[in-house]
Structure formats: C-alpha cells, structure tokens
C-alpha atoms as a printed R data frame, in Angstrom:
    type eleno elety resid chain resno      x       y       z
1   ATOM     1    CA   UNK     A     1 68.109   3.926 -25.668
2   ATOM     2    CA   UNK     A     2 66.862   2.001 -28.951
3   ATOM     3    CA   UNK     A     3 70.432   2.734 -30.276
4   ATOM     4    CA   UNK     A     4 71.684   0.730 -26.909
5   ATOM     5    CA   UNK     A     5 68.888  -1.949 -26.991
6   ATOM     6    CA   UNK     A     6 70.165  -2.526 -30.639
7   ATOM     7    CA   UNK     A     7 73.707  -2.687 -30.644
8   ATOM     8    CA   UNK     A     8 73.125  -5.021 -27.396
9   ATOM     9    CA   UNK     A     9 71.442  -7.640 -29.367
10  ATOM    10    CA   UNK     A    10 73.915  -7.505 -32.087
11  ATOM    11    CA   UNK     A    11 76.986  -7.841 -30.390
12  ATOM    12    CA   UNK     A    12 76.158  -9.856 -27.049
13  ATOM    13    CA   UNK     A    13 78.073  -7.920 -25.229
14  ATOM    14    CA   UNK     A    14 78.182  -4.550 -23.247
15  ATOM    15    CA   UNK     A    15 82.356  -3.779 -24.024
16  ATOM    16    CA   UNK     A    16 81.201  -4.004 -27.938
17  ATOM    17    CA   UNK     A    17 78.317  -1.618 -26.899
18  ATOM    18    CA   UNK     A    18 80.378   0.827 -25.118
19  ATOM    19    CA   UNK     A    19 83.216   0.818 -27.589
20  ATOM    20    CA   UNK     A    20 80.808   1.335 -30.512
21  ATOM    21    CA   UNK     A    21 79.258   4.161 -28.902
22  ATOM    22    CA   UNK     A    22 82.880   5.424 -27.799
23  ATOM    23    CA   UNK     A    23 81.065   5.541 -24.159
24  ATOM    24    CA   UNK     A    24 81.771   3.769 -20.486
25  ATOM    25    CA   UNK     A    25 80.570   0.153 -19.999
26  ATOM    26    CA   UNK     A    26 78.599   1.553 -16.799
27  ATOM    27    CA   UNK     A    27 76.705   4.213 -18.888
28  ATOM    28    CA   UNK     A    28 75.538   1.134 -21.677
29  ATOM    29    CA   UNK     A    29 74.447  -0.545 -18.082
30  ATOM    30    CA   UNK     A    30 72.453   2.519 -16.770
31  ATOM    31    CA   UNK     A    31 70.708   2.260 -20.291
32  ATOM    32    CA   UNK     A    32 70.437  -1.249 -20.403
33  ATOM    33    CA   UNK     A    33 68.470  -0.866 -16.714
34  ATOM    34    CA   UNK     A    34 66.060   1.867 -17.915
35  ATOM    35    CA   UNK     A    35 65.054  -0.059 -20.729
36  ATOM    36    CA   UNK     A    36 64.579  -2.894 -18.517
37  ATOM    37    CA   UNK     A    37 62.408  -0.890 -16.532
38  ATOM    38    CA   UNK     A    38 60.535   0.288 -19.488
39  ATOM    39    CA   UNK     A    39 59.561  -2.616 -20.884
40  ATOM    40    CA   UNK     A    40 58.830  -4.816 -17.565
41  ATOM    41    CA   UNK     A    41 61.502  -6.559 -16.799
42  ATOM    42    CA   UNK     A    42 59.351  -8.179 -13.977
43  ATOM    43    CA   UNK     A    43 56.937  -9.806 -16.692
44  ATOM    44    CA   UNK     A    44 60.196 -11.073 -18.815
45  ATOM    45    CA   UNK     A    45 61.397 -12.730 -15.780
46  ATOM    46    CA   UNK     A    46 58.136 -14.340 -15.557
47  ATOM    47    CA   UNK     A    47 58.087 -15.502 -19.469
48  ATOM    48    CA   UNK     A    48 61.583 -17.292 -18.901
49  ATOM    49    CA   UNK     A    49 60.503 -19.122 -15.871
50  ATOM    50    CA   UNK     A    50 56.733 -20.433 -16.961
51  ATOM    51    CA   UNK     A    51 56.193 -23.695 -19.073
52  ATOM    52    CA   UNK     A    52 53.491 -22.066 -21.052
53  ATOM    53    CA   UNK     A    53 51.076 -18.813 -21.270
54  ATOM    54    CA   UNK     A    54 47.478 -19.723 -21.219
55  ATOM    55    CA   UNK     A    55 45.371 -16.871 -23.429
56  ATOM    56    CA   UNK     A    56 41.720 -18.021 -22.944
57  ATOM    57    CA   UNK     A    57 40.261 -14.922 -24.644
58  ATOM    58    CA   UNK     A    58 36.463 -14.781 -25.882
59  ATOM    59    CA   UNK     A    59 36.820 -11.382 -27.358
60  ATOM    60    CA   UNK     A    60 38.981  -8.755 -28.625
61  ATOM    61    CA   UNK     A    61 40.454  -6.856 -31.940
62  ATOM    62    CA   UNK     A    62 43.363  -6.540 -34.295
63  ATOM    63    CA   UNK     A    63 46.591  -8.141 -33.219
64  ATOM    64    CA   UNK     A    64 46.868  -9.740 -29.550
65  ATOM    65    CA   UNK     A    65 49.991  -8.490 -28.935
66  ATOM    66    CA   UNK     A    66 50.638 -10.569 -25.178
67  ATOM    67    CA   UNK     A    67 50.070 -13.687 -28.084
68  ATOM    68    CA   UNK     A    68 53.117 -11.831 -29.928
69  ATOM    69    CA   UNK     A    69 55.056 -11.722 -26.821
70  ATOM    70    CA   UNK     A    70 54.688 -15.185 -25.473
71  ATOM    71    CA   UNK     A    71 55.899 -16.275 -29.311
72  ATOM    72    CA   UNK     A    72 58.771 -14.154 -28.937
73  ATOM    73    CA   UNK     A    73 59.944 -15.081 -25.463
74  ATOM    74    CA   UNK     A    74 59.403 -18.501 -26.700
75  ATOM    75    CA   UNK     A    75 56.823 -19.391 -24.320
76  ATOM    76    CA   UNK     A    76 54.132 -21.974 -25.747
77  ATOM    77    CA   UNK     A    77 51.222 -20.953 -25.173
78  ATOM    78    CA   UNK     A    78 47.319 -21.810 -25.555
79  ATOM    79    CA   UNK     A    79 44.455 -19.782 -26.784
80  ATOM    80    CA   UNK     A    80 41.091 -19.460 -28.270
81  ATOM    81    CA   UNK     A    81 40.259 -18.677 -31.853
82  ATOM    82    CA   UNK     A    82 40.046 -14.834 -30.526
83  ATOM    83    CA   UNK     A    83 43.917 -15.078 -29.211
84  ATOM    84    CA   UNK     A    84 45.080 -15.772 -32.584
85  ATOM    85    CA   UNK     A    85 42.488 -13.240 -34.736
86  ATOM    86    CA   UNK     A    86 44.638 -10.766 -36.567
87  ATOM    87    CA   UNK     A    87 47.722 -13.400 -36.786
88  ATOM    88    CA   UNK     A    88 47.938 -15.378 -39.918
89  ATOM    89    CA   UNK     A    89 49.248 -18.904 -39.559
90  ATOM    90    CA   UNK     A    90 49.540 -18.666 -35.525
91  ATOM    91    CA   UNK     A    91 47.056 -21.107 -35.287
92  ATOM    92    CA   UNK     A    92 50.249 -23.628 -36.365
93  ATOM    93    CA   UNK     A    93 52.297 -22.507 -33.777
94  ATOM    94    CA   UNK     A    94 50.774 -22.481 -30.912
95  ATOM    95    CA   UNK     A    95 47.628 -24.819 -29.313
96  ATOM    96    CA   UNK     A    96 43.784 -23.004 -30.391
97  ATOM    97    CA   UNK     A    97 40.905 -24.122 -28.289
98  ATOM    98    CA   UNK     A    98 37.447 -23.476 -28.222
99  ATOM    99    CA   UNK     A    99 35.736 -25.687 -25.135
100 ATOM   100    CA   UNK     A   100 37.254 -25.919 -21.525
101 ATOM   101    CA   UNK     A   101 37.933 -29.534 -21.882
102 ATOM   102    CA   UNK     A   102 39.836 -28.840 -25.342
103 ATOM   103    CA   UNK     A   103 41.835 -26.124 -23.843
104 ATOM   104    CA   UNK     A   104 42.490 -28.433 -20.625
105 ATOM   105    CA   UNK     A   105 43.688 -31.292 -22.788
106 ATOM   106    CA   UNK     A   106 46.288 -28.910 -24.542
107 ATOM   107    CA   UNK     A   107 47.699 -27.620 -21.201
108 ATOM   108    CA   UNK     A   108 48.259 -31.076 -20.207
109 ATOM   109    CA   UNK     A   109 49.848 -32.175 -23.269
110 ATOM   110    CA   UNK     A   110 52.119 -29.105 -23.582
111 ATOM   111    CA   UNK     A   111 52.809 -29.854 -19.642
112 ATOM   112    CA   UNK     A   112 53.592 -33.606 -20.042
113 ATOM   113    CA   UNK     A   113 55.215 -33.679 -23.381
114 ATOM   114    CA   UNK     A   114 58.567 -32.331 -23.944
115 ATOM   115    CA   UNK     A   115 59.639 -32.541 -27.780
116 ATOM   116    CA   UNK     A   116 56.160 -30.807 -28.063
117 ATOM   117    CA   UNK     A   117 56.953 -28.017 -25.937
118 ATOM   118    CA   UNK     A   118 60.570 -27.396 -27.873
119 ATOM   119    CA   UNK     A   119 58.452 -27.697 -30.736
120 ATOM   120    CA   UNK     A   120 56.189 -25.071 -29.768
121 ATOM   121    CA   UNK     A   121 58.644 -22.768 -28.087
122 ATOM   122    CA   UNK     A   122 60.894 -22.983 -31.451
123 ATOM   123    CA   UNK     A   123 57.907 -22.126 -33.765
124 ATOM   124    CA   UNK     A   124 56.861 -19.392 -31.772
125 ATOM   125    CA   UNK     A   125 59.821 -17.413 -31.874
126 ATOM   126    CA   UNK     A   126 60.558 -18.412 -35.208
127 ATOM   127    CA   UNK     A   127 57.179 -16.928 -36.259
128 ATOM   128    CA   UNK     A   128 57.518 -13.477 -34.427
129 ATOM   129    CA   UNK     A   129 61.441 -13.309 -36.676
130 ATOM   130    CA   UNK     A   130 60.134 -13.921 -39.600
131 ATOM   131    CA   UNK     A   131 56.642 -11.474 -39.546
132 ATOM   132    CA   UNK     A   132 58.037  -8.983 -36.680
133 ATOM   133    CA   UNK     A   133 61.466  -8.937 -36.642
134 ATOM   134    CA   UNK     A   134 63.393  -5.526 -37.669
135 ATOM   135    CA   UNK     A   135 64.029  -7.425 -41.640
136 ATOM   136    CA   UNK     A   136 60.197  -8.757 -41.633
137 ATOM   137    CA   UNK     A   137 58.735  -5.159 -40.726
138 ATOM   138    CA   UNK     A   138 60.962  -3.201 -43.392
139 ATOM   139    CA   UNK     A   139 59.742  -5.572 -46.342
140 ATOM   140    CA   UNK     A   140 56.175  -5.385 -45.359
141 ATOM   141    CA   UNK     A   141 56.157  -1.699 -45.076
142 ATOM   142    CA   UNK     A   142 58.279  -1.624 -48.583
143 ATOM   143    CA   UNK     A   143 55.749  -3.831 -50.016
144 ATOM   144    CA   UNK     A   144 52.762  -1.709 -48.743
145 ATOM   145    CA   UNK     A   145 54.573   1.268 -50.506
146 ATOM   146    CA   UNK     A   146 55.238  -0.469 -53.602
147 ATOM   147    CA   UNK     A   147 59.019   0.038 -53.286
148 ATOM   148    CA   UNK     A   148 61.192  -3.178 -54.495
149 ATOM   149    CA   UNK     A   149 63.585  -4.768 -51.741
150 ATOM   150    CA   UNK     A   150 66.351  -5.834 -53.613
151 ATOM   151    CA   UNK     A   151 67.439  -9.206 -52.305
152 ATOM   152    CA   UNK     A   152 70.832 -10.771 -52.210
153 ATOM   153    CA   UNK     A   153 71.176 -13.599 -54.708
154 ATOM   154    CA   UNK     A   154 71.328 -16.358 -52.305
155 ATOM   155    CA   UNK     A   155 67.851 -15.643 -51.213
156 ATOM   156    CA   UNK     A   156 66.126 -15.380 -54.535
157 ATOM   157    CA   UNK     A   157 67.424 -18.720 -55.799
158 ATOM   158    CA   UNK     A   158 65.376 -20.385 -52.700
C-alpha cells in the first residue's frame, strides 16, 4: 500500500501507478480506497473544507501530531503554547495564544483576513516539507547517525 500511496503522489495519476507497478488501474483504486480508509478519509475531507483548526490545548507531551496535520493539510490553525511544545519554529507559522480573548482575536483575524490565511496555510505546509517530508526525515536520521548526506552542488552553494 505505501508503495501505491507513493508512486500516487509522484506521478498524479493512477495509469502512471498501474503501469509502474505493471498492474490494472482498478487494483491501484482498490488500494488507493483502503488507504483512504486507513488513514480517515472522513477527517481529510473535513481539513479541506474548514477555514482553520482551533488547538486550545493546556497540556500534553512530545510532538502534537493533529498540529502536524493541520500544517500539512494546509489548514491554519490556532493554539496554545502547549499545541506547539515539541515543534521548533511553529510558533511562526501558525497563531499561539495563551488567554481566551487572545485566542478569540486570532480566530477572527484568520476568519476576516484573507492574504493572512494564504499566508498561514502556505507556511504550514511548507513547514511540515521541509522537517517531515520523506527528504527532511532521511537527513535528520543521517545526521543523528553521523552519516554525511552528500548534497548536489546546487544546494550547497545556497
């Protein structure tokens, strides 16, 4: 299914799928449905259709990974200093709120204002690409091992 779910993503299109796999269209759609199941598709649906996530947590550990999610689906979202515990730099991608009022005033804003919104929306899913993405994931696990990444010369002259 991850082999699917994969090949999906980089090609756009289920004929690409199915030829690369040398199977039927309709068996890359069965798998594309399970996985859909898997993973909620219900709760997806939901992400594409809401202005914004609200995350007023006032306690938790490590990574808030519906925080993650909302970034990825590129969903704006607000939260409290808890929300964004575990995720450097979220704080600048999303709205952080301590007091009702605060968190109020942000929901309005993101509500009323659109270039903020786009704003938010892009910087979330930029931030879940560049610290969860596939690429991001391999060099932080090569880093934690010591192992060089060799990189391709147009991204070490940045």
């Amino acid at each position: 299914l991850a082999r699917v779910f994969v090949l999906l993503y980089e090609t756009g299109s289920i004929t690409a799928t199915a030829e690369t796999l040398h199977v039927t269209q309709p068996t890359v759609s069965y798998s594309l449905g399970k996985l859909r199941r898997h993973f909620d598709d219900e709760l997806f649906r939901r992400y594409r259709t809401a202005r914004l996530c609200v995350v007023p947590l006032r306690f938790g550990a490590g990574v808030k990974s519906k925080v993650v999610e909302a970034f990825q689906q590129g969903t704006p979202l607000v939260t409290t200093p808890v929300g964004v515990q575990g995720l450097a730099g979220a704080d600048r991608v999303c709205d952080v709120a301590d007091d009702p009022q605060a968190i109020a005033e942000a929901i309005i804003a993101l509500m009323d204002d659109d270039a903020r919104w786009t704003a938010r929306s892009h910087a979330g899913t930029d931030y879940v690409a560049q610290r969860f993405s596939r690429e991001a994931m391999a060099s932080q696990l090569m880093d934690a091992l010591g192992l060089a990444v060799e990189r391709p010369a147009s991204e070490t002259a940045r």
